[in-house]
Steps between C-alpha positions, in 0.01 A plus 500: 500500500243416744325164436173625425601794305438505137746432228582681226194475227231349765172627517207390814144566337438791767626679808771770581782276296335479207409897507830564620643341182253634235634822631855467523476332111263836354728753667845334375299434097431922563808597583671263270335727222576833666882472555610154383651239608879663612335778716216219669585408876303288730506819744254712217290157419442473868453864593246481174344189644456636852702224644787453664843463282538169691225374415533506112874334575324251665279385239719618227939446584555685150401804316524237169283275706289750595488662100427157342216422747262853432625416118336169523205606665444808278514300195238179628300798613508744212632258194271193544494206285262570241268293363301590206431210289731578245877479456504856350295675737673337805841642336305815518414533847835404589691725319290786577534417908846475427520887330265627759811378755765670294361745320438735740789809632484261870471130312806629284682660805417177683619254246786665363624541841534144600634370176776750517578433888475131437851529312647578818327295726516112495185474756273722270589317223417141626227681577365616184601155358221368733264760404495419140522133579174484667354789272584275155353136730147745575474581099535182396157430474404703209761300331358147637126607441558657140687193397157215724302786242691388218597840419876417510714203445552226760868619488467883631760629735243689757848664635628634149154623409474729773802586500472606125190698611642708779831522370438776298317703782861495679683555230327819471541573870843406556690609136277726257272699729230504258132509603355196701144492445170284466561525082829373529342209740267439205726470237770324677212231608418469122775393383609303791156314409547498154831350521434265765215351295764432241841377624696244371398135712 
């Protein structure tokens, strides 16, 4: 790699590199949700991209590398960090970012894709691993802010309260292929509150 060529993830606030990477990142999170994760080369992201092929292996040595980093920046971009004042409507927002991720035919394609090609692949799954990592570290402020509101005890978990609260959303994805959608948000989110509000110390 040259010396001043970026690494995997980096981001300068302007010029070619920076467009260069917002495009490579959009045209693998598009194609992720048209044919998946198996069928995805860097020769399709970069032909999508209008770049050269070595040019995305340049920035990107991986296709997991390459999958993890449009993941990430879809989700900071499209599943921010809400922050409504309340412990219950923060669960909201979040779950309902999370369905409109999954719940659609290429969120669904998309996500079910990688889970099921991360069984085979011991890069993709490290990879996810560090997806969810920093995902459950970015949440854990509506944990830390409902419990400085007094809203929950001193002893929440933020981890196992989001996890509780999206759980379900997979679940739904990945076993029962029932409906994902803003009600089910709701209702997950209200009892995720509910119960939160009221666990053991």
């Amino acid at each position: 790699m040259a010396k001043n060529e970026p690494r995997v993830g980096d981001q300068r606030p302007g010029g070619r590199a920076a467009r260069v990477r917002t495009d490579v990142l959009e045209a693998a999170f598009a194609l992720l949700g048209e044919v998946g994760y198996e069928q995805l080369s860097m020769e399709a992201i970069a032909k999508k991209a209008g770049v050269h092929k070595t040019t995305v292996y340049r920035r990107w040595p991986t296709k997991a590398e390459l999958v993890l980093d449009a993941t990430r920046t879809h989700s900071e971009q499209n599943i921010p960090i809400p922050d409504t004042g309340s412990l219950h409507g923060d669960l909201v927002q979040l779950a309902r970012g999370v369905v409109a991720t999954i719940g659609s035919e290429p969120g669904s394609r998309r996500s079910l894709s990688i889970v099921a090609a991360a069984a085979a692949s011991a890069d993709l799954t490290a990879a996810l691993h560090t997806f969810w990592a920093e995902r459950l570290t970015a949440t854990a402020p509506i944990v830390e802010r409902a419990i400085e509101r007094g809203e929950l005890p001193a002893s929440s978990d933020p981890t196992v309260i989001i996890e509780t609260l999206i759980g379900p959303l997979w679940i739904r994805l990945l076993l029962t292929g029932e409906a994902i959608d803003d009600d089910l948000a709701g209702r997950v989110a209200d009892l995720v509150s509910a119960g939160a509000r009221h666990q053991r110390p």
